[in-house]
N, C-alpha and C positions, 0 to 999 in steps of 0.2 A: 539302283544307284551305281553295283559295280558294272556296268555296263556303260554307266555315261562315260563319256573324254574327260580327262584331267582337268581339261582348263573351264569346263562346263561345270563342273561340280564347285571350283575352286571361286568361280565368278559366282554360284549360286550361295556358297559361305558367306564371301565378301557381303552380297546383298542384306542376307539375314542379319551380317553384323550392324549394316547400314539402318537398316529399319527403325532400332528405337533411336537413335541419334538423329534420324527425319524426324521421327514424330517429338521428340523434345526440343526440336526447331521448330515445328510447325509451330504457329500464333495461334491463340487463342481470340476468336474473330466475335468481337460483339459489335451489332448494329446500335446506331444510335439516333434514332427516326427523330426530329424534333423542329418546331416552327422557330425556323430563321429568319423568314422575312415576313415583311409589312406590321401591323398590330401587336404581333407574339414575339415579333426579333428583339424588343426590349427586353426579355427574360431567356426567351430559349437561346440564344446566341451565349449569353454567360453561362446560362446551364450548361453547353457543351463544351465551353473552356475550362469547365473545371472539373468535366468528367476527361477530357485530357490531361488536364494536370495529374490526376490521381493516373493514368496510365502512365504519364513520363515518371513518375514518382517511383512507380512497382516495376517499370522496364529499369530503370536507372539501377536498382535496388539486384537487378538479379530474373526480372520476371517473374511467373507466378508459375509454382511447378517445375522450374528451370525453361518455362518458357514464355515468350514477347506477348502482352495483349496487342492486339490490333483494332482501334475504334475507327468503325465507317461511320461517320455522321453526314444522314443525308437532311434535304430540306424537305420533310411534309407538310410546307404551309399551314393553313389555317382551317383545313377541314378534315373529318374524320373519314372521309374518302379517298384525299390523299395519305393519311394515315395509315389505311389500308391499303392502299398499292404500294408505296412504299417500305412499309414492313417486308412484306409478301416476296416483295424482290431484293431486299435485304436476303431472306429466310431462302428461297427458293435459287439465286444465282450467285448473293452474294457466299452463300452458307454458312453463313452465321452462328455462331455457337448457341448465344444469347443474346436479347434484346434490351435495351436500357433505353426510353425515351418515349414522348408525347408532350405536350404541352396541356391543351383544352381537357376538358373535363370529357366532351365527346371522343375527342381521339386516344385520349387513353381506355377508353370503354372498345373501341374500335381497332387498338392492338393486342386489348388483353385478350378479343374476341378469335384474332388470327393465332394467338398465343394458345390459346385453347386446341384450334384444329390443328396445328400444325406440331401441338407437342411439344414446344421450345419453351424456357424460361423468360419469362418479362418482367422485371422490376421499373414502375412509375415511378419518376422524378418531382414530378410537378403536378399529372393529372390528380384532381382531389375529387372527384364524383364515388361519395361513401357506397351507393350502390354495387361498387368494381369489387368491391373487398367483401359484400353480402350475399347471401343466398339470395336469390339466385344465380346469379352473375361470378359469385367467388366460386375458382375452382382452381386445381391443383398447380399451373404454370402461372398463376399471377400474384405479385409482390406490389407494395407498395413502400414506397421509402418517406414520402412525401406526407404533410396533412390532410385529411379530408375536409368534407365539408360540412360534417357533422359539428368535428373540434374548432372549425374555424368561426362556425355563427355562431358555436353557443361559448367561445373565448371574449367574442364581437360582444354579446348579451353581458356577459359578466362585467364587461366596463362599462357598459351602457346603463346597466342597473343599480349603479355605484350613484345615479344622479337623479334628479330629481323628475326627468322627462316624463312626459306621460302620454305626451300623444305621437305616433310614430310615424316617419312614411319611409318606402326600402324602393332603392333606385337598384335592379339589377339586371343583367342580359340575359335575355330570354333564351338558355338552354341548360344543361343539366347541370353547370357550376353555381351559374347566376339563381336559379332556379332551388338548386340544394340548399346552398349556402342563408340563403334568405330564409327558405324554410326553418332550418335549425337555427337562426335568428328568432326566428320567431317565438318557436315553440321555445325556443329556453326563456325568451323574455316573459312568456306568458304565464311559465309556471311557473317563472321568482319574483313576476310580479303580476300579478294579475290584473291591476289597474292601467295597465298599459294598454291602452286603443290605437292600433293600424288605421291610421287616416287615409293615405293613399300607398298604393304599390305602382310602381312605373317599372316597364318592361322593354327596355330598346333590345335591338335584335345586337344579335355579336357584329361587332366590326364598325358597328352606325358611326357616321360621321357627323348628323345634326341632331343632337341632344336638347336643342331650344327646346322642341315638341312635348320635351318630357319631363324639364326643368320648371317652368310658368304654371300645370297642377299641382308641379307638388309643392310650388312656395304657395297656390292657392288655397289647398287642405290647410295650410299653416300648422304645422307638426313643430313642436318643439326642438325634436332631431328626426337627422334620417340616418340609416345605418345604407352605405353604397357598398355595391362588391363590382365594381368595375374594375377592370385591373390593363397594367400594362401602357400602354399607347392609349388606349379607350381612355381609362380615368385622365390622362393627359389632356386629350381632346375635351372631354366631358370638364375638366375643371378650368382651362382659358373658356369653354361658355360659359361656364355658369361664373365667371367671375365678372361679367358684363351686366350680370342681373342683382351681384349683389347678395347670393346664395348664401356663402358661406357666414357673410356677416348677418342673416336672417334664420338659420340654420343650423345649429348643432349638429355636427357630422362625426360619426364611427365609421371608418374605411377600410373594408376587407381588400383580400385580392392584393396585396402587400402595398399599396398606396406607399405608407413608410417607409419603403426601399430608398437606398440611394441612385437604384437606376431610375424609378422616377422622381425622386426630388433633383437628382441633375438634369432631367427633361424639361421639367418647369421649372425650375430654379427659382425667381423672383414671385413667379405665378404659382407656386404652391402654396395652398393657403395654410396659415399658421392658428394652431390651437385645436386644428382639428386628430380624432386620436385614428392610428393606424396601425399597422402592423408589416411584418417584414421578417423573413424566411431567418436571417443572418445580418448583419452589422457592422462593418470593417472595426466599428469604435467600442463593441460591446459585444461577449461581456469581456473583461479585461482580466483574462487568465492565459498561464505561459504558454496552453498548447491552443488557447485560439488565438491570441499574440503571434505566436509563430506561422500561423497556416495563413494568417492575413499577409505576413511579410513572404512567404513562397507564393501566395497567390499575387503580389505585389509584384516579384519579380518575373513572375512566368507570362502574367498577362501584359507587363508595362504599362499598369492603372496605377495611380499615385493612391489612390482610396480600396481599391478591389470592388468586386459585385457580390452583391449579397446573394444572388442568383446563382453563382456559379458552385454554393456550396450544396445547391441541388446535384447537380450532377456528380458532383465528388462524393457525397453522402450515397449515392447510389451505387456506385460505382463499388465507393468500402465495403458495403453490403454483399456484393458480389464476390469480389474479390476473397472478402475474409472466408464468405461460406465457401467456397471454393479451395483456400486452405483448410477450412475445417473437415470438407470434404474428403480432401488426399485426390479430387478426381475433376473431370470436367465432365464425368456423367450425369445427365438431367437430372434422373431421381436422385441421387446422392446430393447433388446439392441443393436439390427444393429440400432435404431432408434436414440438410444444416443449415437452410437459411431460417428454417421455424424454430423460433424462440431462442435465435443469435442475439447477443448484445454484444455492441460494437461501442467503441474510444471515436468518437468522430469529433468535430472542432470546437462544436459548441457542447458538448458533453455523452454522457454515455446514451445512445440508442438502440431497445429492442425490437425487434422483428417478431411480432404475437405469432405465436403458432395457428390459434384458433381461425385468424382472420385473415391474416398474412401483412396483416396493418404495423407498420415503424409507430412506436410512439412518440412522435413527432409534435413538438409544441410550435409555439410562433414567438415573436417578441412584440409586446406591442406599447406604445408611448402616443407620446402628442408632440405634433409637427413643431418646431423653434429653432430660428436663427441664434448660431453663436460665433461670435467671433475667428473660430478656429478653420474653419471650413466658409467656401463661399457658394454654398447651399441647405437649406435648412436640412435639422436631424431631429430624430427621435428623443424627446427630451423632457420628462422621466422616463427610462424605458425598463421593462420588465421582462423576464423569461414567463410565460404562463405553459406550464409543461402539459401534456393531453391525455396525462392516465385518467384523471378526473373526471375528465368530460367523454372518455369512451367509453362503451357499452362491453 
């Protein structure tokens, strides 16, 4: 060192002192892979407004670490193959810290998989395929923040068994949501009520646009109710047909796949049918406490929705998740913060949420009620509606 030039030495000081004030600037870069368009862009589009919102919230606030998140949200449509190239070059060019994002049940199976090789943290927003969270499949970089589909059929069973039905038929899309979710339908119906008979099951592929083929069996079984898990643009499509046939007024219907959203009762709006019971992530109207009062009216002004999406509190919830393990961390190293994210409980909107250590599963409940027109709004809502919280119905 005594040998170097003055002003060599004095520029290599400067440097050293410059380094941690780079890296207290650098952002903190997480991908956010999620279906924007076509079928999925009725949820995944709010989903990722409102894992921005929680980033303008914590940049506005000061950063996290004293330093900027940065959300790349890209579009991986509707398949778990774009799923997968799109994480992959998130991870690979964009370099990304951490992943937050999928939609489908396949694609979040299909990034917790790239999560896996490539060693980076993923916490699911939306995919619910209980499988992701199970042995085999569960392993050290995946999180869920979201419901599965465990809690979701057998939340579906518990108001279905409230009534006197006995004979059943289950309208779902032929892959591992439609597929799970129906299953854990089932078997919770069958072991609180055992007199319960599956007349018909109908299986339209993802994405189908003519549901007539699959609607005229199952008014022919003549089933008392049907429990659907269509969700999104699909249950849209699926309920202007079937209201040509006269379905719903033939039909007792429980609707998974959040049917009782406001994003799709503004879809259908007149053609939503009423009486039927559903369920839905979040509520702009419910429940009626100061800190979800409050997150509706940020999420009011940040999106310029007079109502808000009930949607978008996926990706915020996911988001907190991170975030907080991340302050509880002290670090944005991997292990450190898979460390704090098992068995965090977080303050989120609709109330307190933990992060199971065992499974890596959020105890995530639903709200669910029955569709009705009221004067205040010019689109039906959920009306009685309930929190049904998911410690109950997890394993």
């Amino acid at each position: 060192m005594r040998r170097l030039p003055f002003y060599v030495i004095v520029s290599l000081a400067v440097a050293a002192m410059a380094l941690p004030a780079m890296a207290a600037d650098k952002p903190i870069v997480v991908g956010y892979p999620m279906w924007l368009s076509g079928g999925g862009g009725l949820f995944g589009q709010p989903s990722a407004k409102g894992a921005e919102m929680l980033v303008k919230e914590v940049n506005d606030a000061g950063g996290l670490l004293g330093r900027p998140i940065e959300l790349l949200v890209r579009d991986c449509k509707g398949t778990p193959e774009e799923a997968t190239r799109v994480s992959k070059e998130l991870i690979l060019k964009d370099q990304v810290d951490f992943l937050v994002g999928g939609l489908s049940a396949s694609q979040g199976l299909a990034i917790s998989e790239v999560a896996k090789q490539e060693k980076i943290l993923y916490i699911a927003p939306i995919s619910k395929a209980a499988e992701m969270c199970e042995p085999p499949k569960l392993h050290p970089y995946v999180f869920r923040a979201a419901a599965n589909t465990k809690t979701e059929g057998r939340s579906a069973a518990v108001f279905m068994a409230k009534h006197p039905w006995k004979r059943i038929a289950t309208i779902g899309p032929d892959y591992a949501y439609g597929q799970g979710v129906t299953q854990a339908f089932v078997e919770w119906m069958q072991k609180n009520k055992p007199e319960v008979e599956i007349v018909y099951q109908a299986w339209p592929k993802l994405g189908e646009t003519d549901y007539t083929p699959f609607i005229s069996p199952v008014l022919a079984a003549k089933p008392d109710a049907a429990f659907i898990s269509l969700w999104g643009g699909h249950f849209v499509t699926f309920a202007k047909q079937a209201l040509d046939y006269g379905f719903f007024e033939k039909v007792k219907v429980v609707a998974a796949g959040e049917a009782g959203s406001p994003e799709t009762a503004r879809a259908l709006k007149d053609e939503l049918p009423l009486g039927i019971t559903s369920n839905s992530y979040e509520l702009f109207y419910f429940p009626d406490t100061p800190e979800h009062n409050a997150y509706v009216q940020r999420l009011r002004e940040f999106s310029g929705d007079e109502y808000g999406s009930s949607w978008a509190s996926t990706g915020y919830i996911a988001m907190q998740f991170l975030v907080e393990a991340i302050k509880k961390a002290g670090s944005t190293d991997t292990d450190k913060v898979i460390k704090a994210l098992e068995g965090l409980t977080i303050d989120t909107p609709i109330g307190k949420q933990t992060m199971r250590a065992k499974d890596h599963q959020a105890t995530r409940g639903q709200f669910w009620g029955t569709t009705a027109k009221v004067p205040e709004y010019p689109f039906p809502i959920l009306k009685p509606v309930e929190y049904i919280p998911a410690e109950d119905l997890m394993e």
